[in-house]
Residue, then its C-alpha position, 0 to 999 in steps of 0.5 A: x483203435x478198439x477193432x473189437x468194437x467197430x467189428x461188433x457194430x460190423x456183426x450187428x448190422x450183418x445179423x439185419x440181413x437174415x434170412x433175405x440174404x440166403x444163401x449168401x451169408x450175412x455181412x456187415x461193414x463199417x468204415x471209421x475216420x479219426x475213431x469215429x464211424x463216417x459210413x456203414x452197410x450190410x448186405x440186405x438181400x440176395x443178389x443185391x450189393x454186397x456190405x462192402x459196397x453199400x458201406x463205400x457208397x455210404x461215405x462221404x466223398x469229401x472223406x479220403x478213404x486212405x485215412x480210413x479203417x475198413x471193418x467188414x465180418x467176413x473176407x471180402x469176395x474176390x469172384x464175380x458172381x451177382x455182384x463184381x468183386x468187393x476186394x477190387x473196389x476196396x482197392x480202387x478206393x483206396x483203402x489202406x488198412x483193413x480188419x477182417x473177421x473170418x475168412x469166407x469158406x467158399x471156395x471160389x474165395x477162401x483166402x483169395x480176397x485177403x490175398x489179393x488185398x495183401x497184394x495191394x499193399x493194404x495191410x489187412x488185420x485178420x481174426x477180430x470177433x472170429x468166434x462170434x462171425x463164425x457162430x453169425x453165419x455158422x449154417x453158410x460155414x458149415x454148408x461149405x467145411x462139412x459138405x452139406x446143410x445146417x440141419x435142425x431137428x425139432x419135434x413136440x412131446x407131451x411129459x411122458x415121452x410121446x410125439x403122437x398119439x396111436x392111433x391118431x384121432x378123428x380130430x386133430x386138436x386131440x393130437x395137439x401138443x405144443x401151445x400157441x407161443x411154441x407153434x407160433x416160435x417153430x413157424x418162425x424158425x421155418x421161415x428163417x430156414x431154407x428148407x422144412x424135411x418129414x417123412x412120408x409116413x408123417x405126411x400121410x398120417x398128418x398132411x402138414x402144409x409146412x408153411x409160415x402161416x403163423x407168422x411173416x416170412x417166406x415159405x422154406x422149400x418143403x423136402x419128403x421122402x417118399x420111396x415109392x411115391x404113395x403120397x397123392x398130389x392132392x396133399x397139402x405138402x403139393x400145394x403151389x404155396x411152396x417149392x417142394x422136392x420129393x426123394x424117391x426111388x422111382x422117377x426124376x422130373x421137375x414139374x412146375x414147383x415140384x422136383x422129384x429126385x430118384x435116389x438108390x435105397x439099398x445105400x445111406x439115404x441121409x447121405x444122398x439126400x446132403x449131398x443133393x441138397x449142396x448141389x441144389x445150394x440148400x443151406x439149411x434145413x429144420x427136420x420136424x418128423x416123424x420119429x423114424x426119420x428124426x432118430x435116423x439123423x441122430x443115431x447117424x449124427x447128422x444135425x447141428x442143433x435139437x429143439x424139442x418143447x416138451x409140454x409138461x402138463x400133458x401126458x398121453x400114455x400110449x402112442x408113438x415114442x418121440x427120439x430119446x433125449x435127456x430133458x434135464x437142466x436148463x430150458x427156455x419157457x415158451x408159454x406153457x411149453x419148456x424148449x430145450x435145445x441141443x448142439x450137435 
């Protein structure tokens, strides 16, 4: 049998579930009879059936799952939590043989699906598509094998160099820089991120909504840091359009869709603030300013990936510097912008 193939199709219908399924990750699963696909699923939403299981209910009942191949991207779960364990149903099924991508890196499975499966009796084919499931959900793994989000980092220059102008103009279309195609790219990369991080001096000089407006989709969790709670509530980022969470040295509280977590200043701040974020379950976050906090990730090398759009016609000559990064080699257009991308 082709496992790469069938695996593929698994993949495909897994990458239908972003970004409803966060924080789970994405899964998809498909059930071959006599090299043919008789039944698929993929998890389409949180707290919703697994892959697994929409793939089983997919299958026609006059089809015996022990002459069956299972192909599912990630290892079966093994716990209750919203949903029971997919590895206990595929076990009642029947099934006898079973193709994993990857193993789930939560602890509360991380091998024990496969395990128990193994047990069972079924004879379970690991590492098919490995690579590519894991680059599928790459913020859920690194979530769990780095202890803290998937962090992107974005930001805006003009040709020569500046985030911003200094100081900032009256009017704000004079301190524009990205046109409509890139704007319209970046609010889609926040609606399929958990959670929108700046500063504070980026709030006060810009008072930014941070939300998906441009485009469908859900408003990312709106993270600040704001040591000695300057920003009034009257700005934008306090609006009831989304949850937001404030880092600061003075209080903790939670008030309706505002949750402020005090933190100690006189040790690393990045740290803390990873570390809240995996106990808030917090998988992913796009850091879009200013060029303090940006450059305090990268010098700290915490980020996963670096978007920056440059637009190659506009110059500022003076104002704030963006992070330095070598804009040589390939870049992808994006109307009149070039967007050039880094991994961590």
């Amino acid at each position: 049998m082709n496992h790469e193939h069938y695996m593929q199709l698994a993949l495909d219908l897994a990458q239908q579930g972003w970004p409803n399924v966060a924080p789970n990750p994405m899964v998809g699963c498909v059930i071959v009879h006599n090299n043919t696909v008789v039944a698929q699923g993929y998890h389409e939403s949180y707290g919703l059936a697994h892959a697994e299981v929409n793939a089983i209910h997919d299958l026609n009942t006059e089809i015996d799952p022990k002459e069956c191949v299972l192909y599912v991207s990630l290892e079966p779960c093994s716990h209750h939590g919203k949903t029971p364990p997919c590895a206990d149903l595929i076990i009642h099924k029947g099934f006898k043989t079973v193709v994993v991508a990857c193993k789930d890196p939560n602890p509360l499975v991380s091998g024990n699906g496969i395990a128990k499966l193994k047990q069972a009796g079924i004879n379970v084919i690991e590492g098919i598509l490995e690579p590519e499931a894991k680059k599928l959900n790459k913020r859920f793994i690194t979530f769990f094998e780095k202890k803290r989000p998937y962090y992107i980092l974005k930001w805006a220059q003009t040709a020569d160099g500046f985030i911003s102008r200094d100081p900032l103009p009256a009017n704000k279309a004079d301190n524009k820089i990205s046109g409509t195609e890139a704007q319209k790219m970046v609010h889609a990369l926040r609606a399929s991120e958990m959670a929108i991080m700046v500063g504070k001096n980026t709030v006060l000089a810009d008072d930014p909504s941070l939300t998906t407006r441009l485009v469908e989709g859900k408003n990312p969790t709106r993270i600040f840091i704001d040591k000695n709670l300057e920003v009034r509530e009257v700005f934008n980022i306090y609006a009831k359009d989304a949850e937001t969470i404030v880092f600061n040295a003075v209080k903790d509280e939670i008030r309706d869709h505002i949750q402020f977590v005090k933190l100690n200043f006189e040790v690393n701040i990045l740290s803390q603030i990873s570390d809240k974020l995996v106990e808030l379950n917090i998988q992913s976050v796009l850091v879009e300013g200013g060029t303090t906090l940006l450059n305090d990730f990268i010098q700290q090398n915490i980020f996963d990936e670096i978007w920056v759009f440059e637009n190659p016609h506009l110059k500022f000559g003076t104002g704030k510097k963006a992070p330095h990064m070598n804009l040589i080699g390939h870049f992808d257009p994006v109307g009149q912008d070039k967007l050039y991308k880094f991994s961590g």
